[in-house]
DSSP file (Angstrom, degrees, kcal/mol; ACC not computed):
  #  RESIDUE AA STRUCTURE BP1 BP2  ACC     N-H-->O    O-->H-N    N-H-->O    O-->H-N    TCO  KAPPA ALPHA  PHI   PSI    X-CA   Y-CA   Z-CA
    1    1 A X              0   0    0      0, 0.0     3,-0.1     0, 0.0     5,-0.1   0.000 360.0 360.0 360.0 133.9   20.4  -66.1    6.9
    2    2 A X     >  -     0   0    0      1,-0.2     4,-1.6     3,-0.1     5,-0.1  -0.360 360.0-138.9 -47.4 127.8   18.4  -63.5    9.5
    3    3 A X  H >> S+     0   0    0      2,-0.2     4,-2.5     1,-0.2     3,-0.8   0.980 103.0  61.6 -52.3 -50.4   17.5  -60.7    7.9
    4    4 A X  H 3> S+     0   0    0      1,-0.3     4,-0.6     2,-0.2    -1,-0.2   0.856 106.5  48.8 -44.1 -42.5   18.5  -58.7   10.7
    5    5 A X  H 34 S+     0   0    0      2,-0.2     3,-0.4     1,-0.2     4,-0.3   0.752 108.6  50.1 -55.4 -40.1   21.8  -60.1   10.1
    6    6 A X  H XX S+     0   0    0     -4,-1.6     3,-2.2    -3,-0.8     4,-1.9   0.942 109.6  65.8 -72.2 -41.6   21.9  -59.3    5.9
    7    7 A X  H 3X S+     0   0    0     -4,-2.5     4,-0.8     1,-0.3    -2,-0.2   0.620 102.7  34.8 -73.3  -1.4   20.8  -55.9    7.0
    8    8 A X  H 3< S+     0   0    0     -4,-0.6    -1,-0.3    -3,-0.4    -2,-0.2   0.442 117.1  50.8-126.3  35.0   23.3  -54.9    8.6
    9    9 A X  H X> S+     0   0    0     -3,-2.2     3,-3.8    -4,-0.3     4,-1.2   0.873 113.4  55.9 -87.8 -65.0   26.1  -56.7    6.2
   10   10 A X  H 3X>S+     0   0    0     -4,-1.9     4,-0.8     1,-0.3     5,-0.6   0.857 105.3  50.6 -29.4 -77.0   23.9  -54.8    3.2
   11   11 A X  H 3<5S+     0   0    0     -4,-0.8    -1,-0.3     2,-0.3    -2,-0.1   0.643 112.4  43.8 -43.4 -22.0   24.5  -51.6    5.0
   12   12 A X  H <45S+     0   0    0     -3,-3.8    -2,-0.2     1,-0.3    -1,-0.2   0.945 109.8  53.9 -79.3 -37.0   28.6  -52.0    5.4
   13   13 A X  H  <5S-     0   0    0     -4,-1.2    -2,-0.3    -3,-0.2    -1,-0.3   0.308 127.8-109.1-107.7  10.4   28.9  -53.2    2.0
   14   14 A X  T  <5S-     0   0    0     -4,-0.8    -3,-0.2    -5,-0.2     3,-0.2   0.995  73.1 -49.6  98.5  74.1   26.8  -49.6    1.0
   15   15 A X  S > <S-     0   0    0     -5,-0.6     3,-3.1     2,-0.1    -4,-0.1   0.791  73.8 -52.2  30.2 174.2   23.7  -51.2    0.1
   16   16 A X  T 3  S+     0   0    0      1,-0.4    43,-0.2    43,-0.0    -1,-0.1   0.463 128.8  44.4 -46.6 -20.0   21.7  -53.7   -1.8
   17   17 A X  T 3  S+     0   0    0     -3,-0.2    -1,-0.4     2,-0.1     2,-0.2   0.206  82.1 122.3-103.1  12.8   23.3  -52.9   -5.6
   18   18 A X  S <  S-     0   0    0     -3,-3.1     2,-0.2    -8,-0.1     5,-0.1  -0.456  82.5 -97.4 -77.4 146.0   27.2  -52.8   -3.8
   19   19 A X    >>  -     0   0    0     -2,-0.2     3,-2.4     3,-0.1     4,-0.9  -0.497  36.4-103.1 -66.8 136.0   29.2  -55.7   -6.1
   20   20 A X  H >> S+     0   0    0      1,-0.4     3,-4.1     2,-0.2     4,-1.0   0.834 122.7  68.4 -53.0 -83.9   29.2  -59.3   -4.1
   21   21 A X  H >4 S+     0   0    0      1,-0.3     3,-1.0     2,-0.2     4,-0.5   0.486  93.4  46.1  22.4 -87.8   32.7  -58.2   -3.5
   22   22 A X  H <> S+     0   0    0     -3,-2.4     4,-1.4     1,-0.2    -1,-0.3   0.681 115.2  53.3 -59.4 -20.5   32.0  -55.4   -1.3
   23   23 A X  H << S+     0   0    0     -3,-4.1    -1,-0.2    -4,-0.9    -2,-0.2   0.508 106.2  47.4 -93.6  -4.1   29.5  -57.8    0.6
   24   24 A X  T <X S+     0   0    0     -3,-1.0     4,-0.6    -4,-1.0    -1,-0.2   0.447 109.6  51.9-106.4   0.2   31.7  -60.4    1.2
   25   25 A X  H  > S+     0   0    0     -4,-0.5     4,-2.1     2,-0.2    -2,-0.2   0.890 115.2  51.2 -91.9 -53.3   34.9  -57.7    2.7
   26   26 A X  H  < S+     0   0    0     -4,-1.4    -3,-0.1     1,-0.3    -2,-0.1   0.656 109.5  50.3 -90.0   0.6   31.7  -56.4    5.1
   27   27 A X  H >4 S+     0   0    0     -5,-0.2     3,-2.7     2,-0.1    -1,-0.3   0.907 109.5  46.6 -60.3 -63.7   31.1  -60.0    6.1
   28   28 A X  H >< S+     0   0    0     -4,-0.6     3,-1.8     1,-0.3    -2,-0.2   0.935 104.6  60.1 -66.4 -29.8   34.5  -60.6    6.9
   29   29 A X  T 3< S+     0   0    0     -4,-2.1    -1,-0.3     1,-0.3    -3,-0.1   0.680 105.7  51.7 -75.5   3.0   34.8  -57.3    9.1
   30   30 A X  T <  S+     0   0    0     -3,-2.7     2,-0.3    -4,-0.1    -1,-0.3  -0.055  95.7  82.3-130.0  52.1   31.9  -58.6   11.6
   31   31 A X  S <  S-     0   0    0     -3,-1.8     2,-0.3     5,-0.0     0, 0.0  -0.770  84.4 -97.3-110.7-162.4   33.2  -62.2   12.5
   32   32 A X     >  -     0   0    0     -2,-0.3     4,-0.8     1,-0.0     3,-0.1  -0.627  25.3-121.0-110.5 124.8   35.5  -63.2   14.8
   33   33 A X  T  4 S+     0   0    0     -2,-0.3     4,-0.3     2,-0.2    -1,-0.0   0.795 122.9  54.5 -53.4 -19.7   39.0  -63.9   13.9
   34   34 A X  T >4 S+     0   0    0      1,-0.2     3,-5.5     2,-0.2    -1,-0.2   0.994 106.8  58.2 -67.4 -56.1   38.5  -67.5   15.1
   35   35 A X  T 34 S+     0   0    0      1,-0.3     9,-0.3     4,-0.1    -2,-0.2   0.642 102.4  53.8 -10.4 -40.7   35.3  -67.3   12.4
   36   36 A X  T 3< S+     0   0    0     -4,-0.8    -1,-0.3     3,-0.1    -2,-0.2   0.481  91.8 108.7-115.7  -3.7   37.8  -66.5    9.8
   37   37 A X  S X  S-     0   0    0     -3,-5.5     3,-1.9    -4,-0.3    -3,-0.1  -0.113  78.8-110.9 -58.2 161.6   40.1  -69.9   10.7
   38   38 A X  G >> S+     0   0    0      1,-0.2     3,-3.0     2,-0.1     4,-0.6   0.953 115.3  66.9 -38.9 -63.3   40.4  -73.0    8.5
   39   39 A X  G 34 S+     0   0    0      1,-0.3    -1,-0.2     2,-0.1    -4,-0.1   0.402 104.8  40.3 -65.6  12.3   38.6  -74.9   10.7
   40   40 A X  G <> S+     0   0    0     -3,-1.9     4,-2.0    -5,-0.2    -1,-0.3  -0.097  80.9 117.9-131.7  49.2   35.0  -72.8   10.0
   41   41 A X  H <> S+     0   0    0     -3,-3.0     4,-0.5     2,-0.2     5,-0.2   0.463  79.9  45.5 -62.7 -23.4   35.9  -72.6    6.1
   42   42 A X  H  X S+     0   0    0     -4,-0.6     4,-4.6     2,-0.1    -1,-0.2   0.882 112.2  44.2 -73.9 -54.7   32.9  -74.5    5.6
   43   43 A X  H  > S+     0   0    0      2,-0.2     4,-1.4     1,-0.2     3,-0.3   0.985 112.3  56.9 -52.5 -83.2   30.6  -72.7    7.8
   44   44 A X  H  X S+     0   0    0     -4,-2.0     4,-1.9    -9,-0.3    -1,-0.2   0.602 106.9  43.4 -44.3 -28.6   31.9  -69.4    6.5
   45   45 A X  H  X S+     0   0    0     -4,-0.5     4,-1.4     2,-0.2    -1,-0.2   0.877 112.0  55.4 -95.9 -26.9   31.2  -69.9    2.7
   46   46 A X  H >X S+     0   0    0     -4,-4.6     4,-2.0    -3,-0.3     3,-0.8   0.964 114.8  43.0 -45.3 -44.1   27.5  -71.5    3.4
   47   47 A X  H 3X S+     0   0    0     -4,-1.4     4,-1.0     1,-0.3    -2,-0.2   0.992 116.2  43.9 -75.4 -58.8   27.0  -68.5    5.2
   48   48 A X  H 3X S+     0   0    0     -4,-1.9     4,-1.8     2,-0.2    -1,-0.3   0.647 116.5  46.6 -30.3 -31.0   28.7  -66.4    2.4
   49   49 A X  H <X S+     0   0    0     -4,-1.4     4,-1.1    -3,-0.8    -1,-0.2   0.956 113.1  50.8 -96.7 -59.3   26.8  -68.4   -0.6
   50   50 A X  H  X S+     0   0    0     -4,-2.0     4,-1.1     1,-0.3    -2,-0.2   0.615 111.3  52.2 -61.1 -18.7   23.2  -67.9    1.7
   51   51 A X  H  X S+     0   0    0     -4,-1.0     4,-1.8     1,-0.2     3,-0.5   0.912 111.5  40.6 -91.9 -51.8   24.3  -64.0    1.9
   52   52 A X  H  < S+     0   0    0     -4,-1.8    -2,-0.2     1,-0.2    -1,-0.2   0.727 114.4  57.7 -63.5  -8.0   24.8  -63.3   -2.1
   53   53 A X  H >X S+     0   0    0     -4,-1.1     4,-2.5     2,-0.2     3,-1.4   0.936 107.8  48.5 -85.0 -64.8   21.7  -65.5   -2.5
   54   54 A X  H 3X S+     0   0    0     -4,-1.1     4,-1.1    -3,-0.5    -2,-0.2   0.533 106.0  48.7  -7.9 -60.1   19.9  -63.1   -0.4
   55   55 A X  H 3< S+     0   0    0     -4,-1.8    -1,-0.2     2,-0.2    -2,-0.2   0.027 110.5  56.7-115.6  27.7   20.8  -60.0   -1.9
   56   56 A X  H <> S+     0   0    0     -3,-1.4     4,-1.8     3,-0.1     5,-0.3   0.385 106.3  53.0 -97.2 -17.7   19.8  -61.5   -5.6
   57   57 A X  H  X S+     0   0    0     -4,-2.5     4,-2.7    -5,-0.2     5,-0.3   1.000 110.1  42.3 -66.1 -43.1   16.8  -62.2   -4.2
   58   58 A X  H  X S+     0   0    0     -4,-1.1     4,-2.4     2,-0.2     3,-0.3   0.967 107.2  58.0 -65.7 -39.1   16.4  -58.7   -3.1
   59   59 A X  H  > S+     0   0    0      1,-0.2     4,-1.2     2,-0.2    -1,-0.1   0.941 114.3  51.0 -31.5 -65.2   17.8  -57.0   -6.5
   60   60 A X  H  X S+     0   0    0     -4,-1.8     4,-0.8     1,-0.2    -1,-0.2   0.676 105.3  43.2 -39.9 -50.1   14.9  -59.1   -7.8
   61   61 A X  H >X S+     0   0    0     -4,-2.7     4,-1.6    -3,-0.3     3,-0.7   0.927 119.0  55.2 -94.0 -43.2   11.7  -58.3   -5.7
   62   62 A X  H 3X S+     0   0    0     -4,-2.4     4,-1.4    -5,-0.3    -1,-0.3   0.930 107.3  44.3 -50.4 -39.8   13.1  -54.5   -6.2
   63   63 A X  H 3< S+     0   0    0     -4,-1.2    -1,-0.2    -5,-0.2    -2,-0.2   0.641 114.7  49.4 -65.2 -24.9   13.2  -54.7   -9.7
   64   64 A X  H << S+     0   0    0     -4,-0.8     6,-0.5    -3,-0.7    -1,-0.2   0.486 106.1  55.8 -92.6  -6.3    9.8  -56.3   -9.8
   65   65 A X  H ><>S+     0   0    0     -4,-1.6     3,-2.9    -5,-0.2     5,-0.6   0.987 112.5  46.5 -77.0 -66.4    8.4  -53.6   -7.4
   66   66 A X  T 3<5S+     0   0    0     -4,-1.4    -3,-0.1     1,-0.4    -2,-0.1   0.367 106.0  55.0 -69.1 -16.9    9.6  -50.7  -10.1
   67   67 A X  T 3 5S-     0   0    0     -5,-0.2    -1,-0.4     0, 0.0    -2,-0.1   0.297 118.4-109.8-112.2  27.6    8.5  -52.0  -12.8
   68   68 A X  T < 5S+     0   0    0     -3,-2.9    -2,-0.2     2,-0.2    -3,-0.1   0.190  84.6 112.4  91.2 -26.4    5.0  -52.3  -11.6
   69   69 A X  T   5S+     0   0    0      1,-0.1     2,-0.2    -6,-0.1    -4,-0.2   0.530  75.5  44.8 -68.0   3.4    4.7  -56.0  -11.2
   70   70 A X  S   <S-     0   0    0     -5,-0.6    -2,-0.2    -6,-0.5    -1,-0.1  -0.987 111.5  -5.4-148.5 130.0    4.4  -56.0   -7.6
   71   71 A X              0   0    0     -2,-0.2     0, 0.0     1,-0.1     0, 0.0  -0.240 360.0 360.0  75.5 176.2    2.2  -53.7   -5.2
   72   72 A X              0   0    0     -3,-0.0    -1,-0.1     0, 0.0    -7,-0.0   0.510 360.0 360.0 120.5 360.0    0.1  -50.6   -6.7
């Protein structure tokens, strides 16, 4: 996934700690109703899987910044 693209999913769903939930409702309000057919039900949950993947990885590299293990 772009970042540019997680950031500004990250930003609907009210940032990086908002519950996979809220980040998969600001997914769905930026595609395209065609996006949201059957026929890209594939497409649409790689992308979905690649997003939440995405913002654990970021929980993570924050959590390791704040507790000192990273930078300093």
């Amino acid at each position: 996934m772009f970042t540019a693209l997680y950031n500004r999913i990250e930003r609907r769903a009210g940032g990086a700690h908002a519950s996979p939930r809220q980040f998969i409702r600001a997914f769905r309000t930026m595609i395209t109703a065609e996006a949201k057919t059957r026929a890209h039900r594939d497409a649409r949950q790689k992308t979905v899987r690649d997003m939440l993947a995405t913002r654990e990885n970021s929980i993570y590299q924050y959590r390791r910044v704040m507790s000192g293990q990273i930078g300093g």
